[in-house]
VEXMARMAR-424814 format. One record per residue (C-alpha): x, y, z; residue in one letter; residue number from 0. Coordinates in steps of 0.2 Angstrom, whole numbers, plus 5000, padded with zeros to 4 digits. Example, Ala and Ser with C-alpha at 12.3 -4.5 7.8 and 13.67 -1.06 7.14 Angstrom:
<rec xx="5062" yy="4978" zz="5039" code="A" pos="0"/>
<rec xx="5068" yy="4995" zz="5036" code="S" pos="1"/>
This chain:
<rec xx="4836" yy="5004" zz="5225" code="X" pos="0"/>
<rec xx="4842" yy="5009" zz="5207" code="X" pos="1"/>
<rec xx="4856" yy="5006" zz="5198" code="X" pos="2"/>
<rec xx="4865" yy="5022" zz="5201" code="X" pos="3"/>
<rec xx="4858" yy="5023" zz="5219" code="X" pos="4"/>
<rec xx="4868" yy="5004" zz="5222" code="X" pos="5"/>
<rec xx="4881" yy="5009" zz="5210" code="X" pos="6"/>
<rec xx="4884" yy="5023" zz="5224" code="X" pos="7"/>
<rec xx="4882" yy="5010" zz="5242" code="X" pos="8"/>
<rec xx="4894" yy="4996" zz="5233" code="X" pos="9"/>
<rec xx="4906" yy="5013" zz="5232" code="X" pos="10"/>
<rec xx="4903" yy="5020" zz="5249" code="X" pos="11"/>
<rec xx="4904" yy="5002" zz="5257" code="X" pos="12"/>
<rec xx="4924" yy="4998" zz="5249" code="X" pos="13"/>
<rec xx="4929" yy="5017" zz="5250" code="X" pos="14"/>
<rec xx="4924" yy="5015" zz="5269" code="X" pos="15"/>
<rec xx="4938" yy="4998" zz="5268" code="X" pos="16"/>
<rec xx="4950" yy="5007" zz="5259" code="X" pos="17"/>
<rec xx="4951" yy="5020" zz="5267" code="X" pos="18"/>
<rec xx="4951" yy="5011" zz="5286" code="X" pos="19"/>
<rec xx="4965" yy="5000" zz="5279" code="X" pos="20"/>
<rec xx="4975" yy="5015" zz="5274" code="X" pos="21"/>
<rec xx="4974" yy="5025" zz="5290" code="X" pos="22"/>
<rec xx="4976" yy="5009" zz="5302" code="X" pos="23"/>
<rec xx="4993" yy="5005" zz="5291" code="X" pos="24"/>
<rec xx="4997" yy="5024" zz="5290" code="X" pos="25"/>
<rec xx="4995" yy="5027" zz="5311" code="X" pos="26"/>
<rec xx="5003" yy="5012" zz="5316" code="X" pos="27"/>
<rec xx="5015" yy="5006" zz="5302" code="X" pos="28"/>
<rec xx="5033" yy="5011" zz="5312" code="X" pos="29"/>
<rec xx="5026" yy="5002" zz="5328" code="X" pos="30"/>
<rec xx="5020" yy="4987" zz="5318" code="X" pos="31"/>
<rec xx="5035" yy="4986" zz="5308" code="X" pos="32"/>
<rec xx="5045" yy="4987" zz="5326" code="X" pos="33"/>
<rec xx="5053" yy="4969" zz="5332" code="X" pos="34"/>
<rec xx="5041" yy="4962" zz="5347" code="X" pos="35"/>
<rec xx="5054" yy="4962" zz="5358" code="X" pos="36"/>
<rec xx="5056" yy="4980" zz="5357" code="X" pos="37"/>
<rec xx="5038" yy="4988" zz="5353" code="X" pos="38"/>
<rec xx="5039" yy="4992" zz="5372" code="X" pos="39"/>
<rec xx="5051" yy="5007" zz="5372" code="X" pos="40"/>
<rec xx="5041" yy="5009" zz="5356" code="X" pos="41"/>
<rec xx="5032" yy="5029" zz="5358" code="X" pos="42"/>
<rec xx="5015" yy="5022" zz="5351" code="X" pos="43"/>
<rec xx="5017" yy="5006" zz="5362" code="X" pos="44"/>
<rec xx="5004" yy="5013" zz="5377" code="X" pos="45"/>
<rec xx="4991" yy="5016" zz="5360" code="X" pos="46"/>
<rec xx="4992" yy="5003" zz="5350" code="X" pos="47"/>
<rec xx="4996" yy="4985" zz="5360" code="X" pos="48"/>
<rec xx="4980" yy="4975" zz="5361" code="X" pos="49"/>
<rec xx="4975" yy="4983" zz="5379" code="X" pos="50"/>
<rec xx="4980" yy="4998" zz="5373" code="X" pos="51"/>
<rec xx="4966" yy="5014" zz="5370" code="X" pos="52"/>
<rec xx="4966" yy="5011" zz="5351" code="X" pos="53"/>
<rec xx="4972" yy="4995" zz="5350" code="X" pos="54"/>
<rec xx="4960" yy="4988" zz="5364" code="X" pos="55"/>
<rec xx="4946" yy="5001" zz="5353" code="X" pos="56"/>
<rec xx="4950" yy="4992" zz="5338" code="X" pos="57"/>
<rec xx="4946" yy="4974" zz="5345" code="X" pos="58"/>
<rec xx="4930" yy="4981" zz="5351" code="X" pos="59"/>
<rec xx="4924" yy="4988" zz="5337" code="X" pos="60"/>
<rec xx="4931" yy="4972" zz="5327" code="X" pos="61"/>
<rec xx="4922" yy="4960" zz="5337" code="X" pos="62"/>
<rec xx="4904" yy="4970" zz="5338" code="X" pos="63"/>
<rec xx="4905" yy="4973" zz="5317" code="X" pos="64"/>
<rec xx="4907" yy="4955" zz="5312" code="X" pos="65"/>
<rec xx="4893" yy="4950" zz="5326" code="X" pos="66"/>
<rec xx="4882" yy="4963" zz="5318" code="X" pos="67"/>
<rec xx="4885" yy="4959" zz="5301" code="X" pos="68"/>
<rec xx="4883" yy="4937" zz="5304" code="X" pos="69"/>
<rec xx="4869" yy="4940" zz="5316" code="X" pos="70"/>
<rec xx="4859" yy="4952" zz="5306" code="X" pos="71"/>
<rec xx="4862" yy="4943" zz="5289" code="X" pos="72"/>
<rec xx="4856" yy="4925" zz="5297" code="X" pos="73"/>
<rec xx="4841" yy="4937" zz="5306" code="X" pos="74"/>
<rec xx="4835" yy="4942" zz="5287" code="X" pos="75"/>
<rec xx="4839" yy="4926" zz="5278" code="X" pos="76"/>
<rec xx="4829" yy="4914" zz="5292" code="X" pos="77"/>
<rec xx="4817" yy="4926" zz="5302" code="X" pos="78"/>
<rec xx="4800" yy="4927" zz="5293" code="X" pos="79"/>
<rec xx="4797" yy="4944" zz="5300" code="X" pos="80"/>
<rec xx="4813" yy="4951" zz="5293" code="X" pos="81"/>
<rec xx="4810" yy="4944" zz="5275" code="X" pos="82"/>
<rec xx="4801" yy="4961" zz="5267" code="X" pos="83"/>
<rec xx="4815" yy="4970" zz="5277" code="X" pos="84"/>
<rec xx="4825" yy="4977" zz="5259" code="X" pos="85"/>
<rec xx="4835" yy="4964" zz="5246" code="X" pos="86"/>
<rec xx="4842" yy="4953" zz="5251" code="X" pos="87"/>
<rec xx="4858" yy="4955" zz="5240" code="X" pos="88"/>
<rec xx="4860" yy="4971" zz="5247" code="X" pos="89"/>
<rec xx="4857" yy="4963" zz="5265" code="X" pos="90"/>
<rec xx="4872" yy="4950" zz="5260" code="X" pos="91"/>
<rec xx="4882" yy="4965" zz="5254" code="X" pos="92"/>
<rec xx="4881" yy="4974" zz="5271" code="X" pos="93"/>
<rec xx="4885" yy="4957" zz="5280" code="X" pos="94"/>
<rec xx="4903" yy="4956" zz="5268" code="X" pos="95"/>
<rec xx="4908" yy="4973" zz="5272" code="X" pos="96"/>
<rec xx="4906" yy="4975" zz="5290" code="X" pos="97"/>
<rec xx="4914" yy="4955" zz="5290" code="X" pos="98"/>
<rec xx="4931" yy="4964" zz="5279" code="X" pos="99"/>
<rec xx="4928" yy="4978" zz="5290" code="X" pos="100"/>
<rec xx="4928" yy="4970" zz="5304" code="X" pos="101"/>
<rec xx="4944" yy="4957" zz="5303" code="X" pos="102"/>
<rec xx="4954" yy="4970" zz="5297" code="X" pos="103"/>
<rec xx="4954" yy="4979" zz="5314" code="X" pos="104"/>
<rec xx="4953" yy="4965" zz="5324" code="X" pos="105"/>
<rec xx="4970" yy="4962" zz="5312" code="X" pos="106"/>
<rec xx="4978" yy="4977" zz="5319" code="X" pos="107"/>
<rec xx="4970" yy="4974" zz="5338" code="X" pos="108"/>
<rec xx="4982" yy="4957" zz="5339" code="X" pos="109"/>
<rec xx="4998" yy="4969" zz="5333" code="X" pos="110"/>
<rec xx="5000" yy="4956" zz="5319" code="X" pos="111"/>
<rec xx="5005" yy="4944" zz="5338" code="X" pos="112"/>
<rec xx="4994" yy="4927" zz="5338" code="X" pos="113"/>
<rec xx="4995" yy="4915" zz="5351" code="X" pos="114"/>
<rec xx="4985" yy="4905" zz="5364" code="X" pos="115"/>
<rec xx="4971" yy="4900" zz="5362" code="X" pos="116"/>
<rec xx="4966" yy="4915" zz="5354" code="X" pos="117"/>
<rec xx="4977" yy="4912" zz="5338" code="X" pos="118"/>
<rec xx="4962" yy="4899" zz="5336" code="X" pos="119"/>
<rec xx="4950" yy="4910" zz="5333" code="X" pos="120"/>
<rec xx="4960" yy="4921" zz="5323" code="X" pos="121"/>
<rec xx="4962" yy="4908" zz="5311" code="X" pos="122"/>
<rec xx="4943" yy="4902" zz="5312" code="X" pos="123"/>
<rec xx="4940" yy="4923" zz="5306" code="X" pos="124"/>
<rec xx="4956" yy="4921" zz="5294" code="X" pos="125"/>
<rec xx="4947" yy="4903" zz="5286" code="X" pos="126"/>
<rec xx="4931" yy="4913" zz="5287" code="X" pos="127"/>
<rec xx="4933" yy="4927" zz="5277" code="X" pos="128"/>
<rec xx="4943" yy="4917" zz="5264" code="X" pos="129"/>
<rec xx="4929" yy="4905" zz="5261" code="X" pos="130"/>
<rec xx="4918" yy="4919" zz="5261" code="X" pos="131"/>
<rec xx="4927" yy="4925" zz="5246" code="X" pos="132"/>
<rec xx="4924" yy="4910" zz="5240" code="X" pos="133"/>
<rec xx="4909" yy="4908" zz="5243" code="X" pos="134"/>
<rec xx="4903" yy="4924" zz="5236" code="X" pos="135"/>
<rec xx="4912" yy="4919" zz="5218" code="X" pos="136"/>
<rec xx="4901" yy="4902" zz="5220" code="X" pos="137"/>
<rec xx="4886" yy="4914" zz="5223" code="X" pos="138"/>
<rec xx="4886" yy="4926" zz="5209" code="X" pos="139"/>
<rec xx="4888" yy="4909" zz="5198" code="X" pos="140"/>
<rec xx="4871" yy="4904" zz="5203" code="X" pos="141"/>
<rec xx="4856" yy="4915" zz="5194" code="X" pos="142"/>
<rec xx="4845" yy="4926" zz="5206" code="X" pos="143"/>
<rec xx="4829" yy="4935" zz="5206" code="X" pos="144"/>
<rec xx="4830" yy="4954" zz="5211" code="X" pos="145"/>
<rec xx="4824" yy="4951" zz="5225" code="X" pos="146"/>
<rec xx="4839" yy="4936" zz="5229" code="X" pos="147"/>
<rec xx="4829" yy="4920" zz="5226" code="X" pos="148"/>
<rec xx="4840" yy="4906" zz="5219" code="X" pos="149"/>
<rec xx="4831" yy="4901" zz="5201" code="X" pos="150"/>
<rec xx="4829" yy="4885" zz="5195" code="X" pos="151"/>
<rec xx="4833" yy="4877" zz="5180" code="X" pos="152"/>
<rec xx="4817" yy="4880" zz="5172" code="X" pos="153"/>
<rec xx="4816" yy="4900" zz="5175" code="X" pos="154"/>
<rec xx="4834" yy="4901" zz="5171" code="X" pos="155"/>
<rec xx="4832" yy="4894" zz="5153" code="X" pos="156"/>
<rec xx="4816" yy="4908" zz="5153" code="X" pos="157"/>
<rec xx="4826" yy="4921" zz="5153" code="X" pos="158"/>
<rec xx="4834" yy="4917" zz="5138" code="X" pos="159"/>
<rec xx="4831" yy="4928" zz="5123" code="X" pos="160"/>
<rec xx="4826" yy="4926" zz="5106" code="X" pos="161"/>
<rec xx="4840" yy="4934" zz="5098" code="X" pos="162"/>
<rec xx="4837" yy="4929" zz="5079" code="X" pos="163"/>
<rec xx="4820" yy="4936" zz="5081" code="X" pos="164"/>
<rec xx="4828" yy="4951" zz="5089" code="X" pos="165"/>
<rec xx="4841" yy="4953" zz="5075" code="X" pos="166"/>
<rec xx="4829" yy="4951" zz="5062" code="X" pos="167"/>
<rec xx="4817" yy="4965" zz="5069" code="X" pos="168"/>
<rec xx="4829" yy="4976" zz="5075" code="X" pos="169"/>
<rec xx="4845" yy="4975" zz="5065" code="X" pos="170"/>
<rec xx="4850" yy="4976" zz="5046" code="X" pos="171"/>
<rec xx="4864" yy="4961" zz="5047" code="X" pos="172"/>
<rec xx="4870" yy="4953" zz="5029" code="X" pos="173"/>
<rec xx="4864" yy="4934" zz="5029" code="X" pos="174"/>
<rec xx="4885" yy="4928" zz="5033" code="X" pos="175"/>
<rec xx="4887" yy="4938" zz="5049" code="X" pos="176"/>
<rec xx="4868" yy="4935" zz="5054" code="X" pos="177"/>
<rec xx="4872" yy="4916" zz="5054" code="X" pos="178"/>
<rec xx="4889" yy="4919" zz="5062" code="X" pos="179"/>
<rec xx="4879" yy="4930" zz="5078" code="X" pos="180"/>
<rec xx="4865" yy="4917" zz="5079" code="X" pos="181"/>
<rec xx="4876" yy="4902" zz="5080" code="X" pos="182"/>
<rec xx="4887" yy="4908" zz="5094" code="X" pos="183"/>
<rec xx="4870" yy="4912" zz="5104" code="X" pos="184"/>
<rec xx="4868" yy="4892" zz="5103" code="X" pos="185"/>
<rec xx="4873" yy="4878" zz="5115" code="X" pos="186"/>
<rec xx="4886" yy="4868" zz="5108" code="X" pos="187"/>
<rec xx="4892" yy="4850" zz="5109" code="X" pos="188"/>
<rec xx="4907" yy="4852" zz="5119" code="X" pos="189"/>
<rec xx="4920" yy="4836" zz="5124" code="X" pos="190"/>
<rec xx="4918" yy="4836" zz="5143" code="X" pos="191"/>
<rec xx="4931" yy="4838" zz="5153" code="X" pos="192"/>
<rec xx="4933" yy="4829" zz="5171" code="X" pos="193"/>
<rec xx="4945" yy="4843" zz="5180" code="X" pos="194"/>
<rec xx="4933" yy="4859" zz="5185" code="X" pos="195"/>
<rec xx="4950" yy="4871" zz="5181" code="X" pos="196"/>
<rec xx="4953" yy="4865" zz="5164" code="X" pos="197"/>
<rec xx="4934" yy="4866" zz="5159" code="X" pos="198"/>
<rec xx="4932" yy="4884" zz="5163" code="X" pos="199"/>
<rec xx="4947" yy="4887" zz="5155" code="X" pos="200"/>
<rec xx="4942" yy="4880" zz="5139" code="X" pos="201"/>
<rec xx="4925" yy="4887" zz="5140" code="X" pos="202"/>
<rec xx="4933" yy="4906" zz="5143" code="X" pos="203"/>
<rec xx="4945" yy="4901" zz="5129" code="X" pos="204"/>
<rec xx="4928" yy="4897" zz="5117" code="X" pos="205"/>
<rec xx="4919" yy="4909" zz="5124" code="X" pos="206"/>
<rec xx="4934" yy="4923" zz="5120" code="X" pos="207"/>
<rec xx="4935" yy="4915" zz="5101" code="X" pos="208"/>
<rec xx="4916" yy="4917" zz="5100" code="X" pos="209"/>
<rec xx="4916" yy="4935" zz="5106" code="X" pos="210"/>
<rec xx="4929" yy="4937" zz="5094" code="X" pos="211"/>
<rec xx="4919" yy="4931" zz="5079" code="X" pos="212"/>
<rec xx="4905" yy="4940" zz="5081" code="X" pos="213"/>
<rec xx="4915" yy="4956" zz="5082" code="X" pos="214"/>
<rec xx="4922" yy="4956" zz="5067" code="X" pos="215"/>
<rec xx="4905" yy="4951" zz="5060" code="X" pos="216"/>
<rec xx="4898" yy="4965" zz="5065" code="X" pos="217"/>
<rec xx="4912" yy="4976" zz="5057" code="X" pos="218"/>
<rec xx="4907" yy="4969" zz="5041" code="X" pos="219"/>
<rec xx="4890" yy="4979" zz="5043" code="X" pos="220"/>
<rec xx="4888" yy="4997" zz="5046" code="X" pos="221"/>
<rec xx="4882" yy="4998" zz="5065" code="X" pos="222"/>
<rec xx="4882" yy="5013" zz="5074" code="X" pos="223"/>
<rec xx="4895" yy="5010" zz="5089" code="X" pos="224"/>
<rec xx="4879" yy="5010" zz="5101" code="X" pos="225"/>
<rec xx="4871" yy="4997" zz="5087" code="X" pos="226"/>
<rec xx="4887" yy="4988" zz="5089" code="X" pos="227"/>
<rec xx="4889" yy="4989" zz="5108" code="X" pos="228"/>
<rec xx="4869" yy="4982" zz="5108" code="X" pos="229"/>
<rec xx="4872" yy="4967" zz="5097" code="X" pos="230"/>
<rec xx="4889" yy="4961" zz="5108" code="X" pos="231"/>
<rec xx="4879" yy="4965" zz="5127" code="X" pos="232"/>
<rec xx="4865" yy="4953" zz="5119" code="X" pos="233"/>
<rec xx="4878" yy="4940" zz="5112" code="X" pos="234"/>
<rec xx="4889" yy="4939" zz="5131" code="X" pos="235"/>
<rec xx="4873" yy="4938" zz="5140" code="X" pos="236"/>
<rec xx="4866" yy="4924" zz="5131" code="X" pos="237"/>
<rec xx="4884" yy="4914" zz="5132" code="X" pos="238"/>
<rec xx="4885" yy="4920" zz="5149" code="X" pos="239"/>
<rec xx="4867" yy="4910" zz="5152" code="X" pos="240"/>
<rec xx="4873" yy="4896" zz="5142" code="X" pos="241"/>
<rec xx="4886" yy="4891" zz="5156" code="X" pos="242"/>
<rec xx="4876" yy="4897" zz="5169" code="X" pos="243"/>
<rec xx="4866" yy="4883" zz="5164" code="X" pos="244"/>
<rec xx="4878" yy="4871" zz="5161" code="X" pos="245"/>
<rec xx="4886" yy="4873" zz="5178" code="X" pos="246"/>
<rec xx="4870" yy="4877" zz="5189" code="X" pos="247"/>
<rec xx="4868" yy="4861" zz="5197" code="X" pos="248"/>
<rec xx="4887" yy="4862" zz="5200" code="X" pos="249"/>
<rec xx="4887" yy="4878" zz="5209" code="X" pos="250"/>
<rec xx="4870" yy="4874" zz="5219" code="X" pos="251"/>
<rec xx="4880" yy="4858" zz="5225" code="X" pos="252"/>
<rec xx="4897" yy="4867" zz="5229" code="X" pos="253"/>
<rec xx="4888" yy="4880" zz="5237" code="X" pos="254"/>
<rec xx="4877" yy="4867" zz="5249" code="X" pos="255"/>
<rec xx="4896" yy="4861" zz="5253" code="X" pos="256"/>
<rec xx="4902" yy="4877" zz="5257" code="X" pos="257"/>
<rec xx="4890" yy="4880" zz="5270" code="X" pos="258"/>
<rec xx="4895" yy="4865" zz="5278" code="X" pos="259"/>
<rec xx="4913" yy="4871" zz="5279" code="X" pos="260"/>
<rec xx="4908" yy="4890" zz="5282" code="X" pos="261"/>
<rec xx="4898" yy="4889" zz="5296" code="X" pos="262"/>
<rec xx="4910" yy="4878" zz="5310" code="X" pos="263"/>
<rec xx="4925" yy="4890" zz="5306" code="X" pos="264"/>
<rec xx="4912" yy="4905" zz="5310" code="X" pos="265"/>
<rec xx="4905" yy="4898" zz="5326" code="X" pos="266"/>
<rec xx="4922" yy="4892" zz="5332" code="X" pos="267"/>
<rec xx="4929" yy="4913" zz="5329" code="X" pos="268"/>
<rec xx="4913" yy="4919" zz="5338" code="X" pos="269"/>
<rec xx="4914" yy="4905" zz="5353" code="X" pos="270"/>
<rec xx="4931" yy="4909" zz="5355" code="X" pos="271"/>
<rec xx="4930" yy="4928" zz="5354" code="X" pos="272"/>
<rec xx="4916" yy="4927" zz="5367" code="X" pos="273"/>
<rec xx="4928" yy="4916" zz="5378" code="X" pos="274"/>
<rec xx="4940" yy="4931" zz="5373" code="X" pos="275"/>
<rec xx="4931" yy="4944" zz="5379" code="X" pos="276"/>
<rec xx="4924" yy="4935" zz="5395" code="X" pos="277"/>
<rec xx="4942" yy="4932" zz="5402" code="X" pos="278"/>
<rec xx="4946" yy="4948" zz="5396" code="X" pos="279"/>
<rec xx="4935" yy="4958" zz="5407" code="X" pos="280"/>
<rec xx="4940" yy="4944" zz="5422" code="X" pos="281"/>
<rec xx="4957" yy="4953" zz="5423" code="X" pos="282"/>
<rec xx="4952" yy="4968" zz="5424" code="X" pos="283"/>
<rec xx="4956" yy="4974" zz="5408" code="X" pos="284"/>
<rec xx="4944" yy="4990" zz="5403" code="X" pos="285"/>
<rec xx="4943" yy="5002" zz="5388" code="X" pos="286"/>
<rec xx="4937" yy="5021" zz="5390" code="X" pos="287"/>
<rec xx="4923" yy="5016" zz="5398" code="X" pos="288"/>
């Protein structure tokens, strides 16, 4: 898949949300925004209550996408022969939309109404998909191959670039702003600082004054715009694998942790639901079919 070619499945995917949000909040937001005690005499009440044709739909549909999307991720991750099966960044992908997909109706199937025992699961899917999020920051933090292989330390600080060689090949810098451009490049002496949220702060802070530097280095010299975009996209990826490296072991620790937290809120939603559905069908309740 190219660049423009995912560029256009990371669109269609979120359009897809976006656009399912707006027409569920646009279809139902007079019965929704209706009292519980009187959505009865409501004229959409026969439609959209949790056994209702759409409402009862939506659960369905809910329920079967966010199956799909855990069942068939955990397939390609751990299933040898389903390894060659496409990238596996793009297989994760898929699994997040259809698992915000797929709460979102299942949202509008309770009627924004949670209790028994199935306000447990509800809450699992609520805990999930916010420790998903969180999990995919914790993700993106951790280098990958194309293909989605974690990299180690070693093949992390192998993709570094020499960038004085590059600037000496490729770019006619006076010897102040070369020195300037280089040093930012470099990993720094930094005083540590205990509190995780106050360390990335300062290094965003640092990293911002950096950025800032070299910029008005390279206004001293007459670059092209396309010389001077160059030079600054090879400067933020080189800081960019500075603290990747200095917080790899952190993030590959964090995220081993948040599988641990992950996984029990997921199988407590699907044990649930199943339970859900069981006693669903018990009492007879049926959708169009």
């Amino acid at each position: 898949m190219t660049t423009t070619t995912h560029r256009i499945y990371i669109f269609i995917l979120s359009a897809i949300v976006i656009l399912s949000l707006i027409w569920l909040i646009q279809v139902g937001f007079s019965y929704y925004n209706t009292s519980i005690e009187e959505r009865f005499f409501h004229e959409d009440h026969v439609s959209l209550k949790p056994s209702g044709e759409l409402g009862h739909g939506l659960g369905i549909v809910g329920s079967l996408l966010m199956i799909i999307g855990v069942f068939s991720y955990m397939a390609r991750k751990r299933i040898r022969q389903f390894t060659r099966i496409g990238v596996l960044k793009h297989w994760l992908e898929f699994h997040i939309f259809l698992c915000t997909l797929g709460p979102i109706m299942v949202l509008f199937h309770t009627s924004f109404k949670f209790g028994g025992l199935v306000a447990i699961s509800f809450w699992s899917m609520v805990a999930v998909f916010l420790s998903g999020i969180i999990g995919r920051f914790i993700y993106l933090q951790i280098p990958r191959s194309i293909e989605g292989r974690e990299l180690s330390l070693t093949e992390v600080r192998e993709m570094k670039g020499d960038v004085s060689e590059v600037l000496k090949s490729s770019y006619n810098l006076d010897d102040e702003s070369y020195q300037v451009i280089v040093d930012s490049t470099r990993k720094k002496a930094e005083i540590y600082y205990d509190n995780f949220l106050v360390r990335t702060l300062k290094h965003y802070q640092q990293d911002r004054a950096t950025i800032h530097n070299v910029k008005m280095a390279l206004k001293r010299n007459k670059f092209s715009k396309k010389e001077f975009r160059n030079v600054l996209r090879l400067v933020k990826n080189e800081i960019s694998l500075n603290r990747r490296i200095d917080r790899l072991v952190t993030m590959q620790n964090l995220f081993k942790y948040w599988h641990v937290a992950h996984l029990p809120f997921a199988l407590v939603m699907l044990v649930i639901m199943i339970i859900h559905v069981i006693v669903t069908i018990v009492f007879g309740y049926r959708w169009i079919f």
